[in-house]
C-alpha positions as CSV (number, residue, x, y, z in Angstrom):
1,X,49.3,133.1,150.7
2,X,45.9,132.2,152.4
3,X,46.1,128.8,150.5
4,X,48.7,127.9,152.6
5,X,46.2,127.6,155.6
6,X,43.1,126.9,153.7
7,X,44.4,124.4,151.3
8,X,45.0,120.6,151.7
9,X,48.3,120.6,149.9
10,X,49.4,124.1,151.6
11,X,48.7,122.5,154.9
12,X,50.9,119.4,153.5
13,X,53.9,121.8,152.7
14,X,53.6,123.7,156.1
15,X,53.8,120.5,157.6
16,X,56.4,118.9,155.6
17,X,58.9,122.1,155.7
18,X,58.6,122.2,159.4
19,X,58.9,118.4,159.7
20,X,62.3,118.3,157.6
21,X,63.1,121.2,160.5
22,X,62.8,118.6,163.2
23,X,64.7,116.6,161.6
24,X,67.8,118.6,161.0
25,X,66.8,119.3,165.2
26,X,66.6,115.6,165.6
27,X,70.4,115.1,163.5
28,X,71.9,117.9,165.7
29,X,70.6,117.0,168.8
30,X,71.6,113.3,168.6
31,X,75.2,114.1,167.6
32,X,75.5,116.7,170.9
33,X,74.1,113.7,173.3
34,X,76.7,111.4,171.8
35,X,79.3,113.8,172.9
36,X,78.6,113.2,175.9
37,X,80.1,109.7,175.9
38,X,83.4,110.7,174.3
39,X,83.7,113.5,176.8
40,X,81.3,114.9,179.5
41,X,83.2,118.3,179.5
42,X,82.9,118.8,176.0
43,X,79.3,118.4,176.3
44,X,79.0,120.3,179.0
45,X,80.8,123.0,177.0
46,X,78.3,122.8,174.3
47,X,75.2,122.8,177.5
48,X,76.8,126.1,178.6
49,X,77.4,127.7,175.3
50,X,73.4,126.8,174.5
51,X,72.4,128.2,177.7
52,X,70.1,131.3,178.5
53,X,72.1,133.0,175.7
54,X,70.2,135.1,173.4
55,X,71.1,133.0,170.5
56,X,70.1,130.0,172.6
57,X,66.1,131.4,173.3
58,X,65.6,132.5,169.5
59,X,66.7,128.9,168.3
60,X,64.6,127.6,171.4
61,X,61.8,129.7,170.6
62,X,61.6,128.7,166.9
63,X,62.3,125.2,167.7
64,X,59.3,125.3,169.5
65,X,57.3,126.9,167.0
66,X,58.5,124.4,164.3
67,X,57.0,121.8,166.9
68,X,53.8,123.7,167.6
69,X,52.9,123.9,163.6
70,X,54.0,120.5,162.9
71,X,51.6,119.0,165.4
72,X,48.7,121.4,164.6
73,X,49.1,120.4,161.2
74,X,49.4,116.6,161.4
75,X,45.9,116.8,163.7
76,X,44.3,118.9,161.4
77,X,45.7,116.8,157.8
78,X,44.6,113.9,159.7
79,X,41.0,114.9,160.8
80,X,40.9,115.4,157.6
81,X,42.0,112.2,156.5
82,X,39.4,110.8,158.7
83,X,36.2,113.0,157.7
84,X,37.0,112.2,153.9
85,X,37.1,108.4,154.5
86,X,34.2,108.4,156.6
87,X,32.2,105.0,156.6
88,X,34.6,103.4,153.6
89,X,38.0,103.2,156.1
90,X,37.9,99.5,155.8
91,X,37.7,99.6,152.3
92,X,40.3,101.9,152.1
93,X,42.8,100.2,154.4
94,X,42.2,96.6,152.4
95,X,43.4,98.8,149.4
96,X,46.2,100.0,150.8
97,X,48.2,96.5,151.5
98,X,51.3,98.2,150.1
99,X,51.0,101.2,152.2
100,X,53.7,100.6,155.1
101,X,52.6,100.5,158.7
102,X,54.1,103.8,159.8
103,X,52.4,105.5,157.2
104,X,49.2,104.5,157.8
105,X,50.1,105.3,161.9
106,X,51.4,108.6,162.1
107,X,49.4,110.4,163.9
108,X,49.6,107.7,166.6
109,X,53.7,107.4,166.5
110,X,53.7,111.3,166.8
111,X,51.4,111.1,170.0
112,X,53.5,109.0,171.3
113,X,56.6,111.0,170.6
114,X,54.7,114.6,171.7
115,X,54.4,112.7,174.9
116,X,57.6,111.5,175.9
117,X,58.8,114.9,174.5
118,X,57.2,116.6,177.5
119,X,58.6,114.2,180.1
120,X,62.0,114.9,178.5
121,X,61.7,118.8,178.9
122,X,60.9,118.0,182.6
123,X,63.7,116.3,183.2
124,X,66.3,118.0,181.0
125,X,64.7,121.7,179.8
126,X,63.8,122.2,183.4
127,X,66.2,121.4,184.9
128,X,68.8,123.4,183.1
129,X,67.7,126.3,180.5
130,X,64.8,126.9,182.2
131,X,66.4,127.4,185.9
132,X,69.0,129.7,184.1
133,X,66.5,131.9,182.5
134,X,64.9,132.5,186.3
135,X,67.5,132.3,188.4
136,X,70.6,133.2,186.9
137,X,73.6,132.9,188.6
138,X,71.5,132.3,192.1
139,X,70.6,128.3,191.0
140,X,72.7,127.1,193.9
141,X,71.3,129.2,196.5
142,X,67.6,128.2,195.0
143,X,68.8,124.6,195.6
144,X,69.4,124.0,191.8
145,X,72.4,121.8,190.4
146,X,74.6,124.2,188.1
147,X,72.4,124.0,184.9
148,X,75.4,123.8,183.1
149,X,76.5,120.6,184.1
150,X,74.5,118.0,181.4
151,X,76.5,115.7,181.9
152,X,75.1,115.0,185.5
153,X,71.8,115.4,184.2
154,X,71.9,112.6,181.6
155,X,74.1,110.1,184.0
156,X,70.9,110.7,186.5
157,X,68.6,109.5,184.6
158,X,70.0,107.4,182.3
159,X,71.4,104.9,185.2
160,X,67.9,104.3,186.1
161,X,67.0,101.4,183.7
162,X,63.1,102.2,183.9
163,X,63.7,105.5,182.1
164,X,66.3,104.3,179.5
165,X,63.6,101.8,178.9
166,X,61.0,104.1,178.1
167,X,63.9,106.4,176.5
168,X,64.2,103.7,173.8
169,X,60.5,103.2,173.2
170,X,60.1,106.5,172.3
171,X,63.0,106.4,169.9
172,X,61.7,103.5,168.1
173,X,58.5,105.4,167.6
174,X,60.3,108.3,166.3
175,X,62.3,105.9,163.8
176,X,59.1,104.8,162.5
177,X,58.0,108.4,162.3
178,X,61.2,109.2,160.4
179,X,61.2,106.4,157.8
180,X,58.1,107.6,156.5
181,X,58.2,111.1,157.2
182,X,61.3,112.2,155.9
183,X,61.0,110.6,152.1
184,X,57.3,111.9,152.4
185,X,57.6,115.7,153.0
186,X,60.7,115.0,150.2
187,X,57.7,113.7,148.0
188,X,55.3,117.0,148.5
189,X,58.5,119.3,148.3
190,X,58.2,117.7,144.3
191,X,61.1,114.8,144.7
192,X,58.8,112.1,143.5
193,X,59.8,111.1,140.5
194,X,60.4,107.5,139.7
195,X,64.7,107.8,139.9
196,X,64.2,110.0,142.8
197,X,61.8,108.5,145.3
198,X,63.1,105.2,145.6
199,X,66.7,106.6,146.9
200,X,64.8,109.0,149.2
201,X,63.3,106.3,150.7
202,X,66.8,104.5,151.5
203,X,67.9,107.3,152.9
204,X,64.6,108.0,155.0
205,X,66.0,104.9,156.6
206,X,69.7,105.5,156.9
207,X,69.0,108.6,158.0
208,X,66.2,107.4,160.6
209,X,68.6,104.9,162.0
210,X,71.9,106.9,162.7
211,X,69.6,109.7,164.7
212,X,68.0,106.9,166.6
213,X,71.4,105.1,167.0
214,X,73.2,107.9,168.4
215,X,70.2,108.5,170.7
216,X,70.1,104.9,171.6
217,X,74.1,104.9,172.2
218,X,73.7,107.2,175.4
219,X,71.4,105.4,177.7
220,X,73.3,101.5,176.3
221,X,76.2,103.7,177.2
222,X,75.2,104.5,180.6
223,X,73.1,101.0,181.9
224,X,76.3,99.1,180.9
225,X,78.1,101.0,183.4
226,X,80.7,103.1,181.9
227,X,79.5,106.4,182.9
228,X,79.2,105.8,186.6
């Protein structure tokens, strides 16, 4: 098993197994926020029932160990990359004209995303799971809102244009991320055949763009005024 770790193409795997994880995360998570605009009960239903409950920390805690390897990975695979090229990267990237732009930026589309991903558990993780986990039923009395209550948490936020703004930046980058991501850990998983690559590569996109549509939905949802 050590050539998972020490190997390029064991790292690849890791990498693309625990990427393909995210994205299932990405799917289920941006179906649950678009809840939200059919009815903010039911998604506070759903906010409750993923509370502080056991189940809720072992999926939390293996979510963020999918997250954790993915990025160590990618820096790694991508040092790599980098070392190996050395002083021939401009002869490299003139030979790679069909190579698509996201591919050849991952590692910066993923920085990007790792970013925003920390203001996002700031505003929502904190604010909720985590203020359950330490004060139990006591939030109020700690001067918490009920942790419960997602709904209020997204209509905060998302009626402030700056942050829907920035919101929808980062879910651009993770659309490029997807659209070459998804077909590619496909490809090292052994789909790469001639018949098979070409439709995985459709579907990196259709795929890419409902996530990031449903994402995108929530904030449109809330700036045009409907959820005030």
């Amino acid at each position: 098993m050590s050539w998972l770790i020490n190997s390029s193409i064991g790292r690849k795997l890791i990498m693309s197994i625990s990427g393909l994880f995210l994205v299932l995360f990405l799917m289920f998570h941006s179906l649950m926020n678009f809840v939200v605009i059919i009815s903010a009960d039911a998604y506070n239903a759903i906010a409750a029932a993923l509370g502080a409950n056991w189940y809720a920390l072992i999926g939390t805690g293996i979510l963020a160990l999918g997250f954790i390897i993915h990025i160590i990975y990618a820096s790694v695979l991508t040092l790599q990359n980098q070392k190996a090229r050395g002083s021939n990267k401009y002869a490299v990237a003139k030979s790679q004209k069909t190579v698509t732009w996201a591919s050849k930026n991952m590692f910066i589309l993923g920085t990007i995303i790792f970013g925003f991903l920390v203001l996002h558990l700031i505003n929502f993780w904190s604010k909720m799971q985590l203020v359950e986990l330490m004060h139990g039923h006591n939030y109020a009395a700690a001067g918490f809102h009920d942790p419960t209550d997602g709904a209020y948490f997204i209509r905060e936020l998302f009626t402030q244009p700056l942050y829907s703004i920035i919101y929808i930046v980062w879910l651009v980058a993770i659309w490029f991320h997807l659209t070459h991501g998804f077909w590619s850990a496909m490809q090292t998983l052994g789909w790469n055949n001639r018949i098979w690559l070409p439709r995985l590569k459709t579907l990196s996109y259709v795929v890419a763009t409902i996530i990031c549509l449903l994402f995108i939905s929530v904030p449109v949802y809330y700036l045009l005024g409907f959820g005030a």
